[in-house]
VEXSEVEX-15079 format. One line per 2 residues: their letters; for each residue x, y, z of C-alpha. Coordinates in steps of 0.02 Angstrom, whole numbers, plus 32768, in hexadecimal, padded with zeros to 4 digits. Layout:
N
a> X Y Z; ...;
This chain:
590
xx> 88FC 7ECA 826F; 88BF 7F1F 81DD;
xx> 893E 7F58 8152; 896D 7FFD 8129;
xx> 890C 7FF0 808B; 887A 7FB4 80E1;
xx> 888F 8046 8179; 888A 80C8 80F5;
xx> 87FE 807A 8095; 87A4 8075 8145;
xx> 87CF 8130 815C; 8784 815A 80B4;
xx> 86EC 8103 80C1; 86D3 8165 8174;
xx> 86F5 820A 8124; 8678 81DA 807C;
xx> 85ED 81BB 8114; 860E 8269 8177;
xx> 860E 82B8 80C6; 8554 828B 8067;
xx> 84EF 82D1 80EC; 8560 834D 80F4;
xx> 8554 836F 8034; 848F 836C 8050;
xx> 8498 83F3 80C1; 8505 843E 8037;
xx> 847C 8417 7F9D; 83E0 8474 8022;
xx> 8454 850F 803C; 8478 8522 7F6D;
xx> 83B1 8529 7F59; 839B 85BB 7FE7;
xx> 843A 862F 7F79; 83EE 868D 7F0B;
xx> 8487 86C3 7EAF; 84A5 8639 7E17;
xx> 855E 8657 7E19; 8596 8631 7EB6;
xx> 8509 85A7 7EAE; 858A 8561 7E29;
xx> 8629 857D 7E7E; 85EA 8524 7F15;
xx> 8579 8494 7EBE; 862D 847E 7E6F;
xx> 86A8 8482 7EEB; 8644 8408 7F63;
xx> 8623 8390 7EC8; 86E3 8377 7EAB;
xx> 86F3 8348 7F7B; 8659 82BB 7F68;
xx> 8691 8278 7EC8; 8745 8277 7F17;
xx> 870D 821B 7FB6; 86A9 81A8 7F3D;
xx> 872A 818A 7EBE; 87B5 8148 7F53;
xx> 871D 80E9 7FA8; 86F8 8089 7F0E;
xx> 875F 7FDD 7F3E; 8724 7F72 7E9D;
xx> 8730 7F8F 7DED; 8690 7F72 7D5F;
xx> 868E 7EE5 7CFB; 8607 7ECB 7C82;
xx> 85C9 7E34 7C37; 8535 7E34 7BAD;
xx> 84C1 7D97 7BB0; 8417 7D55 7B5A;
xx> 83B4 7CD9 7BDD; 8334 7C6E 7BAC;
xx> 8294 7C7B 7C0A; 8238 7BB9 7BE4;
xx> 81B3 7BD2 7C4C; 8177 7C77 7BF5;
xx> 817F 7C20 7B49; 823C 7C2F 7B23;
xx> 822B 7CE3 7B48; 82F7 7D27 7B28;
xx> 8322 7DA9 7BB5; 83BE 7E13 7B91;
xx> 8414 7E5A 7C13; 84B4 7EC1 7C4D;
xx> 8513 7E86 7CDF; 858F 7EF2 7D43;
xx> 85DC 7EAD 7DC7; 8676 7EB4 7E3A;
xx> 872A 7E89 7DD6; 87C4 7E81 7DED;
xx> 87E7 7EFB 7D5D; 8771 7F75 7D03;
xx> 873B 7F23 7C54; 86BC 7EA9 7BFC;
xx> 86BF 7DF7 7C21; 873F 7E13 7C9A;
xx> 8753 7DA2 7D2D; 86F0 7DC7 7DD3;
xx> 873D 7E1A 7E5F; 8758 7D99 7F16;
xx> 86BB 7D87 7F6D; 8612 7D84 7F5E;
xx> 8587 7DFE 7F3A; 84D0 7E21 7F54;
xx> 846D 7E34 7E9F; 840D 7EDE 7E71;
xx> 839E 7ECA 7DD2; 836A 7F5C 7D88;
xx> 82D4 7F9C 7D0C; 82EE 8022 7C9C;
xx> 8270 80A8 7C77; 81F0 80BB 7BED;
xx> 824D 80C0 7B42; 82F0 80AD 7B85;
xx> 835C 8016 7BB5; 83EC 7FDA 7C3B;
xx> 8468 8052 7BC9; 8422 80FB 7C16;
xx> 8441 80D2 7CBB; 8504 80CF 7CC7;
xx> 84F2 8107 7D5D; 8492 808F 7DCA;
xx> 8537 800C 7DA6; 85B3 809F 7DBD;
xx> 856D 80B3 7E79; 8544 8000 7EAD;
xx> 85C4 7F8E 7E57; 8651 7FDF 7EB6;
xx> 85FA 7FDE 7F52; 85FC 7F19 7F2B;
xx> 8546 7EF9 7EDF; 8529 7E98 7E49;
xx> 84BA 7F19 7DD8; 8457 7EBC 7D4C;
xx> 8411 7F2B 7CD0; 8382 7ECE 7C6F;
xx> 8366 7F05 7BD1; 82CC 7ECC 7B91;
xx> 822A 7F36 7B3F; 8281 7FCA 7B18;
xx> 820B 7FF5 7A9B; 819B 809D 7A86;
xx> 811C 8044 7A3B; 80D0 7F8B 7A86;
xx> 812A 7F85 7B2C; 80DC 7F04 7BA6;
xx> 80EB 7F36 7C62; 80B7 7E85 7C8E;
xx> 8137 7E35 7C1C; 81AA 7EBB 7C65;
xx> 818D 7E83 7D15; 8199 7DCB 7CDA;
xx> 8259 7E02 7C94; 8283 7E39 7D35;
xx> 8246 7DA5 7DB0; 8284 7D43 7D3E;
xx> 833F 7D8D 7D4D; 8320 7D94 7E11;
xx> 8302 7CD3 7E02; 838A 7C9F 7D7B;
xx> 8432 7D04 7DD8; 83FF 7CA3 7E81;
xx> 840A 7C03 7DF8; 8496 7C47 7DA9;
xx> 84F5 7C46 7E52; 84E7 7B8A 7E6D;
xx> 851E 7B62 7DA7; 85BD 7B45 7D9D;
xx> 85D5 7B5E 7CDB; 8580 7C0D 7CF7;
xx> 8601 7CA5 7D0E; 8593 7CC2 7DB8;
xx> 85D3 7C31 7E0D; 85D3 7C3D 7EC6;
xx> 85EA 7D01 7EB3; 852A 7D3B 7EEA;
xx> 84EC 7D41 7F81; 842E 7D10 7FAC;
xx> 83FA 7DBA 7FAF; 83A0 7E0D 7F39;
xx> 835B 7EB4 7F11; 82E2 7EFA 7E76;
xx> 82F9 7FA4 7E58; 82A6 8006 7DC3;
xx> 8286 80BD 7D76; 81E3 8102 7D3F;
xx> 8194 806E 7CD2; 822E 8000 7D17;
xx> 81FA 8036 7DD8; 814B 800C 7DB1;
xx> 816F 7F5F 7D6F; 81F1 7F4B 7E08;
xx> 8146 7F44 7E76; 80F6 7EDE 7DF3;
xx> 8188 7E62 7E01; 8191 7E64 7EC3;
xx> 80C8 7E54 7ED1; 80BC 7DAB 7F40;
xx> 8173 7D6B 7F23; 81D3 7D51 7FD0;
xx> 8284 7D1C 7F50; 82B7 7DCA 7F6E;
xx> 82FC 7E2B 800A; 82C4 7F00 7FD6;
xx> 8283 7F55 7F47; 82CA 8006 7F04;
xx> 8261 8073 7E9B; 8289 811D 7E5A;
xx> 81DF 817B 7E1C; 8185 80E0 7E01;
xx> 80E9 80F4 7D88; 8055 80AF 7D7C;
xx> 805B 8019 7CF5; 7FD6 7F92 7CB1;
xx> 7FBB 7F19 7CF9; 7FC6 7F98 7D9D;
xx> 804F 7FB6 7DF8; 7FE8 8018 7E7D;
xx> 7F78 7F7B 7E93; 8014 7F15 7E9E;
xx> 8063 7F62 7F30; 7FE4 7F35 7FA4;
xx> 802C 7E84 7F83; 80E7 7EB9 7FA1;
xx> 8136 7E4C 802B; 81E2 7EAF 8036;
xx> 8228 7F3F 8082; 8216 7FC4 7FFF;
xx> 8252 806E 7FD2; 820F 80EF 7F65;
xx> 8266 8187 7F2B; 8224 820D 7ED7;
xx> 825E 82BF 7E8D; 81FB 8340 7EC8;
xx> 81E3 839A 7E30; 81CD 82FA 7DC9;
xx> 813C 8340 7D48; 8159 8285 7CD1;
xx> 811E 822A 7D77; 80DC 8299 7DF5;
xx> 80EC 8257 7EA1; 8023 8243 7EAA;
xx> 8018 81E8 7E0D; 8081 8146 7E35;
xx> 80E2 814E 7EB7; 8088 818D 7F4C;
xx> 7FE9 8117 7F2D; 8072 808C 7F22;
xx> 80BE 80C5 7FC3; 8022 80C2 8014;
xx> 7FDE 8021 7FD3; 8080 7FC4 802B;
xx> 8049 7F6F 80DA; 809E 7F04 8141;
xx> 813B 7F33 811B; 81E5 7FB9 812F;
xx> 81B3 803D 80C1; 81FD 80E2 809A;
xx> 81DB 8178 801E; 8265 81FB 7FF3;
xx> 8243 8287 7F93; 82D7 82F0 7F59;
xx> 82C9 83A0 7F4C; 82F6 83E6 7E87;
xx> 82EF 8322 7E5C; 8297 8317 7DA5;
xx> 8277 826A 7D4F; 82EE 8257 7CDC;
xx> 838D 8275 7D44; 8376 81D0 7D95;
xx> 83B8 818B 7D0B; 8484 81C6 7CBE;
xx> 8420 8247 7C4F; 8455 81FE 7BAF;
xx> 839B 81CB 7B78; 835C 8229 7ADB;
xx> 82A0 81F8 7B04; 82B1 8218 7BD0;
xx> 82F4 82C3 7B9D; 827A 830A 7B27;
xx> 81E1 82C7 7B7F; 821C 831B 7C11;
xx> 825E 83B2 7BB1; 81A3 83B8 7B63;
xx> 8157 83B4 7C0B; 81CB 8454 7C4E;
xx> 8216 83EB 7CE5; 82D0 83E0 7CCA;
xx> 8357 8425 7D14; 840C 8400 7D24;
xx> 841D 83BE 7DCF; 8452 830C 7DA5;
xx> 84E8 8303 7DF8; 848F 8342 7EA2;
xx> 83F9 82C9 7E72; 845D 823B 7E5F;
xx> 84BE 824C 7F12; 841E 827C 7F6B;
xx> 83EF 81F3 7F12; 8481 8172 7F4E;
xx> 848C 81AF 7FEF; 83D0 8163 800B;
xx> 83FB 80B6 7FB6; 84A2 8085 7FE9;
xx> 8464 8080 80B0; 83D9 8021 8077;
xx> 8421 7FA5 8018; 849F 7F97 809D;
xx> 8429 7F62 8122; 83BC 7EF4 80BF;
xx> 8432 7EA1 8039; 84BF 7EA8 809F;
xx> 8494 7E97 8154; 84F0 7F32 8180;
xx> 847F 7F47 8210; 84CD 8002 822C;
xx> 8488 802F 8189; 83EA 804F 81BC;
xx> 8410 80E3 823D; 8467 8130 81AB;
xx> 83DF 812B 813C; 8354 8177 81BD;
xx> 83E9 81F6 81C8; 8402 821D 811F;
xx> 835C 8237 80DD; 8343 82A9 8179;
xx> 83B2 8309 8142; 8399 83BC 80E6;
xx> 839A 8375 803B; 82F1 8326 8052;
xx> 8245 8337 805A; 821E 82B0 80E5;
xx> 8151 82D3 80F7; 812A 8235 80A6;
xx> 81A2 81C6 8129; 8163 81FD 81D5;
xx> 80EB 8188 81F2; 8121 80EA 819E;
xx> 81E3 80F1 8198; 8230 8044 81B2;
xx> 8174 8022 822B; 81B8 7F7C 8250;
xx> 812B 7F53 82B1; 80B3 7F99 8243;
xx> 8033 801E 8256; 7FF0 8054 82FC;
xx> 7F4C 8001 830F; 7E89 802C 834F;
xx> 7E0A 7FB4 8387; 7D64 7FC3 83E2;
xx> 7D57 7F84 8488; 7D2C 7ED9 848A;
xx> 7D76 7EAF 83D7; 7E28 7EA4 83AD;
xx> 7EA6 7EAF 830F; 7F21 7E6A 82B4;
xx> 7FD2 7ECA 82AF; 8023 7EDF 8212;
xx> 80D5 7ED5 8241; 814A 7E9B 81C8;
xx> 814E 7DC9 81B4; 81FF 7DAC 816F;
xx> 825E 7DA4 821D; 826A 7D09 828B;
xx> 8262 7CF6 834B; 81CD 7D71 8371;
xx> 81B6 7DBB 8421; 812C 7E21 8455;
xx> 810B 7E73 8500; 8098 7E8C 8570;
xx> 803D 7DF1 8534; 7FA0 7E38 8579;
xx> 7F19 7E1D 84F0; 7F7F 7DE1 8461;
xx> 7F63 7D21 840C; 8016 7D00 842C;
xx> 80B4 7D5C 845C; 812E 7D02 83F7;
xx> 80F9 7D14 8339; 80FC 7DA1 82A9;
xx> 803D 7DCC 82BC; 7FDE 7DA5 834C;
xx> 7F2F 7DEC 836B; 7F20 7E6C 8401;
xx> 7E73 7E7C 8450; 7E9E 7EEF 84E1;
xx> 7E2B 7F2B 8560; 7E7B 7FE1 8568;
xx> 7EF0 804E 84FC; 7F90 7FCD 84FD;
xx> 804D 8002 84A5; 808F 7F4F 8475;
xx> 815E 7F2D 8453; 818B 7EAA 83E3;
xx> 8257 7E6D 83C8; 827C 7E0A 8337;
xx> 830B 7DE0 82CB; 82D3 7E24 8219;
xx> 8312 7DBE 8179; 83CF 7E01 8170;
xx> 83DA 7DD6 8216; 83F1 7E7C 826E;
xx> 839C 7E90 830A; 82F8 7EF6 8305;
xx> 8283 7F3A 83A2; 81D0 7FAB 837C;
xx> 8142 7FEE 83D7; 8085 7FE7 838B;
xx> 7FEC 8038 83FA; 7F4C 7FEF 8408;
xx> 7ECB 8079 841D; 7E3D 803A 845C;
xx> 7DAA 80A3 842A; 7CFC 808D 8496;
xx> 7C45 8036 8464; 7BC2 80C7 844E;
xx> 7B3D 80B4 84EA; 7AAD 8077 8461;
xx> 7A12 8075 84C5; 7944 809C 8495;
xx> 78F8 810F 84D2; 7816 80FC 84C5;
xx> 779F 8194 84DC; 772C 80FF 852E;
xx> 778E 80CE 85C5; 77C0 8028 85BA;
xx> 77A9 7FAD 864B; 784A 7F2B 8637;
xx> 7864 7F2E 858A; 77B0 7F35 8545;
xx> 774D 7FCE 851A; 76A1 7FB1 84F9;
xx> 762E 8021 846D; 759F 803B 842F;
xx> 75A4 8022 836B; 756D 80CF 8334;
xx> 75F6 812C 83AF; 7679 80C3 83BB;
xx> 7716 80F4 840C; 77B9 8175 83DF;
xx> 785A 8100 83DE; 78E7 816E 83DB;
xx> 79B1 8134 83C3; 7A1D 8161 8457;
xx> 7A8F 81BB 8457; 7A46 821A 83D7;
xx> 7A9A 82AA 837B; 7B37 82CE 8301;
xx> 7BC2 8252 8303; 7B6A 81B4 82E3;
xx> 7AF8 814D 8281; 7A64 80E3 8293;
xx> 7A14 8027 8252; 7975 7FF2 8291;
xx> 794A 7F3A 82B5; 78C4 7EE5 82BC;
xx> 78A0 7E32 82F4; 7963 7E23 82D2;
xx> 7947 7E57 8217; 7978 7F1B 81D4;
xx> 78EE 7F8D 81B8; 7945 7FF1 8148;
xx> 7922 8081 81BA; 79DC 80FD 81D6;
xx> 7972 817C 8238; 7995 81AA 82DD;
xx> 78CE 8183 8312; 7825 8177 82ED;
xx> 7771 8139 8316; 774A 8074 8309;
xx> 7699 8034 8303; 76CF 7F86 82ED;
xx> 76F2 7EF3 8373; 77A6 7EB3 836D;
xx> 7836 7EC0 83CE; 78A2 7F30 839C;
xx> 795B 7F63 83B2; 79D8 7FF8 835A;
xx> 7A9F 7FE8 832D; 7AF0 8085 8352;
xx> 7B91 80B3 82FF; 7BFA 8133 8349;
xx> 7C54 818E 8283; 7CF8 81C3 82E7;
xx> 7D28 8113 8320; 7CAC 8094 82AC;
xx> 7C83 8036 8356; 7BCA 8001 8359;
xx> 7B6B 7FAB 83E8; 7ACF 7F7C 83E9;
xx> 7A3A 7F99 844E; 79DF 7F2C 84CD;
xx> 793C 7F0A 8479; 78A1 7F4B 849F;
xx> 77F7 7EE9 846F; 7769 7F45 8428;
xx> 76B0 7EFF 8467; 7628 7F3E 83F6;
xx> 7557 7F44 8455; 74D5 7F7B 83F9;
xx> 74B5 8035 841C; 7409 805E 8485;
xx> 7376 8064 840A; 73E8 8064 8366;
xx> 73F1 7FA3 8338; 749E 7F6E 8310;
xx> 752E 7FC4 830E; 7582 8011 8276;
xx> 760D 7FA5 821B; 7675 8050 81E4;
xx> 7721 8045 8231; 777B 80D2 81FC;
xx> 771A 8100 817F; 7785 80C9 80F1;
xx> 77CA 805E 8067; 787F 803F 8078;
xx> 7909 7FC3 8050; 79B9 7F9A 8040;
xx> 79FE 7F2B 7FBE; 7A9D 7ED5 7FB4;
xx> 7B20 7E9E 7F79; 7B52 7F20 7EFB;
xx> 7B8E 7EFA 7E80; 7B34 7E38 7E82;
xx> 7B42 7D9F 7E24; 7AAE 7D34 7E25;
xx> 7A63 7D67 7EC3; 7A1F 7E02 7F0A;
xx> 79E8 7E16 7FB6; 795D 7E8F 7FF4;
xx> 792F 7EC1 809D; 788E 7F33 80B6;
xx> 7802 7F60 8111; 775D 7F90 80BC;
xx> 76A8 7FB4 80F6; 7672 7F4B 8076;
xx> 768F 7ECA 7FDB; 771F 7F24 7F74;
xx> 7733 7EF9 7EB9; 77ED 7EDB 7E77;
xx> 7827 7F15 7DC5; 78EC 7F0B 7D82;
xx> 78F7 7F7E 7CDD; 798C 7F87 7C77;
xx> 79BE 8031 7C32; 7951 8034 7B95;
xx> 78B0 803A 7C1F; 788A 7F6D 7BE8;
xx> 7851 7F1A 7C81; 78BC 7E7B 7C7E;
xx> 7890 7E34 7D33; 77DC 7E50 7DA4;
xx> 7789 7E03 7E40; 772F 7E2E 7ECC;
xx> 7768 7E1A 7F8D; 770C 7E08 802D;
xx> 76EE 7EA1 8098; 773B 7EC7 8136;
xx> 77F6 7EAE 8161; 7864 7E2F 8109;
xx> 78E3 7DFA 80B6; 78DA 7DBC 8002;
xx> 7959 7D58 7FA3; 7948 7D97 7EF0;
xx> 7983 7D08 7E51; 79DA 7D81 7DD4;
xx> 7A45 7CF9 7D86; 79ED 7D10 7CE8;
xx> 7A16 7DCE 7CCF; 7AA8 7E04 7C73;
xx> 7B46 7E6E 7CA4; 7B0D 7F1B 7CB9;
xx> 7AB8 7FA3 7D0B; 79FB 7FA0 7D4C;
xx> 7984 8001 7DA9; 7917 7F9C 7E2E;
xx> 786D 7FD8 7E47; 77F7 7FBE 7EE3;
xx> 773C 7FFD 7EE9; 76D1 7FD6 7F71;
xx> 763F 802F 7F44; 767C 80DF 7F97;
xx> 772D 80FC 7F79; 77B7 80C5 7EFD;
xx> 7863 809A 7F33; 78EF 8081 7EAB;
xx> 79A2 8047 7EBA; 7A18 8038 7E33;
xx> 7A6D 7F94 7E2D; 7B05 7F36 7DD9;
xx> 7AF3 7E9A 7D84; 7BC2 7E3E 7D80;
């Protein structure tokens, strides 16, 4: 039987979840009144209710506790930090409160530190999160993202420590679950941090920016559930800048993106930073809707922290909710939101794909098991003969239950065919040299693409047809642009006779020089396929017009291996001649 106490706690914490959409709603409706004043009055009135609700919902106290770590593996590096956490009374070096709690690291933006952001611990710590504000390169002038990143791994690692030590103040009070979360600079080291490292359970990060070593490279290595929030009028980080290339760089994973409507940059933070302020003053974006930012702001991170640090598997309905809600811009989060099972896949018939659901869950079912690999792991392959919508159910890594559909489209093979102006008989067409025959690509037309064969080897030839003079048996690759399926043609074999009273036949096929060389860039070796009427001479120049590299190569077509190990970085033109036409392709020496 729950107390009295605990009944009325229960009560409030009811009421504090009926009221933030409800002040959402409230925050849309004050942007639609035109009238400032009664703007005011309302923005007011409903302000004192949610800070009410929130100030008899908060159950623990803030303690803080100031500490320098030691980093030895980064050469002694000395990370300073702030810990609040959960007490039994408000104060510094107080004792912790009964119970333990999941860790949230967080990264300040760029010339600030942990002290501008009063209010990430004033939200989380009562909520019973462990808020460790690292306060490391706070400098305007030197500041190493990489080093920055390195501070906050590092703290992700050493609280899990701390938690075993029992000389450390941590001592059995942390949970396993851990969380980076980060603003601007801070959010972009946050993915930086997370980039391959499974220790963690989520990452958090409010306008994340682009940072060096990059952050948007970074995120395509992020292994967590991750949430980005933005402010919609953020002109310090615009949304296209950072954050929505990071967004769209994570796969595999729970992803969402919230943008908040009148949310700037700086009012992610308590608003006390001289440097936020000015830059963002400078740049004509601020406003004074921090209070309205900050429980838009809340309202999108305490569900999620709930469901992934805390196993509140509830949470997670609340969240899609929430950010549904009037107070957001939700464009970015229709197709990805929480995709458990990852993106909805396409394949052409005949091959299959890998889904990209997310890995950190345990017992794996997938149904039907027509055309998968397996039914009973995180990413089989499906290779299904027709158009298939697959259901996996796992148990994701905070052990709430999780079930999600993917569709397999599959897309089909172009009908690639030849077509000869000399009717074949089989698959051989027989010419005389000087006529030849007109091959011509079926199906021909817009919407796909063309590469001729011949003898197995490319031509070089894209075009949809054309007249060949030459024996050889031939075949064409069709690609069909909407879908990128290709099939290739049955193969049809050229016979060249002399033609009646003209000696031999002609050895034109096409008419042309052309080739395709590849890799670009190389390193060491380039490889040339062509087709030429006759012997071709080869010449690499530099960009000052010196010829550093020449030789000749047999006519007809082939492929050529070309030794450029000797060349230096840089950029080159190649040069073939064969007597009546010059091809050149510029090239890239690694």
């Amino acid at each position: 039987m729950l107390g009295k106490t605990a009944k009325k706690f229960k009560q409030i914490l009811d009421l504090s979840q009926k009221i933030v959409p409800l002040y959402l709603k409230i925050v849309h409706l004050l942007n639609t009144l035109k009238k400032s004043s009664m703007k005011q009055i309302v923005s007011v009135l409903f302000l004192l209710i949610f800070s009410t609700v929130l100030l008899f919902a908060q159950n623990y106290p803030i303690g803080n506790r100031s500490i320098t770590y030691t980093d030895a593996a980064r050469s002694n590096r000395s990370v300073a930090v702030v810990v609040q956490y959960p007490a039994t009374a408000a104060g510094t070096d107080v004792a912790f409160a009964a119970g333990t709690f999941p860790v949230v690291i967080f990264g300040h933006g760029f010339a600030m530190s942990g002290d501008n952001y009063d209010n990430i611990g004033q939200a989380l710590v009562p909520q019973g999160y462990v808020v460790v504000l690292v306060n490391t390169e706070t400098s305007l002038f030197g500041t190493s993202h990489g080093n920055f990143a390195g501070d906050l791994a590092f703290m992700a690692q050493k609280m899990q420590s701390e938690n075993s030590t029992s000389t450390s103040p941590f001592f059995q009070k942390l949970t396993n679950k851990t969380a980076i979360m980060g603003h601007s600079m801070g959010g972009g080291a946050t993915i930086l941090a997370a980039a391959n490292n499974t220790q963690i359970a989520t990452t958090v990060t409010l306008a994340p920016a682009e940072t060096d070593p990059s952050s948007i490279s970074a995120a395509l290595n992020t292994k967590v559930p991750s949430l980005v929030v933005v402010g919609e009028d953020d002109c310090v980080v615009p949304a296209a800048d950072g954050p929505t290339p990071i967004y769209n760089n994570f796969t595999g994973i729970p992803k969402a993106f919230v943008s908040i409507i009148n949310g700037n940059h700086c009012n992610f933070s308590d608003g006390s930073s001289f440097n936020c302020n000015f830059g963002e003053g400078s740049s004509g974006c601020s406003n004074s809707y921090i209070d309205q930012q900050h429980a838009a702001m809340n309202a999108a991170i305490f569900p999620w922290l709930n469901y992934w640090l805390k196993g509140n598997c509830t949470a997670l309905s609340t969240f899609v909710t929430t950010i549904g809600g009037a107070a957001y811009n939700q464009t970015q989060t229709k197709t990805s939101l929480l995709n458990f099972g990852g993106r909805d896949l396409a394949v052409c018939q005949g091959s299959g794909a890998q889904f990209e659901s997310y890995a950190g869950g345990s017992n794996y079912v997938w149904s039907p098991a027509t055309g998968l690999s397996a039914t009973n792991i995180a990413r089989p392959t499906a290779t299904p003969s027709a158009t298939t919508t697959y259901t996996v159910n796992f148990t994701n890594s905070n052990g709430c239950a999780v079930s999600d559909q993917v569709v397999v489209t599959v897309n089909a093979l172009p009908a690639a065919a030849i077509s000869s102006s000399v009717a074949p008989v089989g698959s051989t067409v027989t010419v005389c040299g000087t006529t030849g025959t007109q091959l011509q690509a079926q199906p021909s037309g817009n919407g796909y693409t063309y590469r001729w064969f011949k003898n197995g080897v490319f031509t070089g030839y894209t075009v949809t047809g054309g007249t060949v003079k030459k024996a050889g048996t031939y075949t064409v690759e069709v690609t069909r642009t909407s879908t990128g399926c290709k099939k290739m043609s049955a193969p049809l074999t050229i016979v060249v006779n002399p033609c009646k009273n003209e000696g031999e036949a002609s050895e034109l096929e096409f008419t042309t020089l052309v080739a395709e060389v590849y890799p670009i860039p190389a390193h060491n070796q380039l490889t040339i396929n062509y087709s030429s009427s006759s012997t071709v001479q080869l010449s690499i120049v530099d960009l000052l017009g010196r010829t550093v590299s020449m030789q000749q190569l047999p006519e007809g077509t082939q492929q050529s291996n070309l030794d450029i190990s000797q060349l230096s970085a840089g950029q080159y033109m190649l040069l073939m001649n064969n007597g009546t036409e010059i091809v050149s392709k510029n090239i890239v020496v690694q």
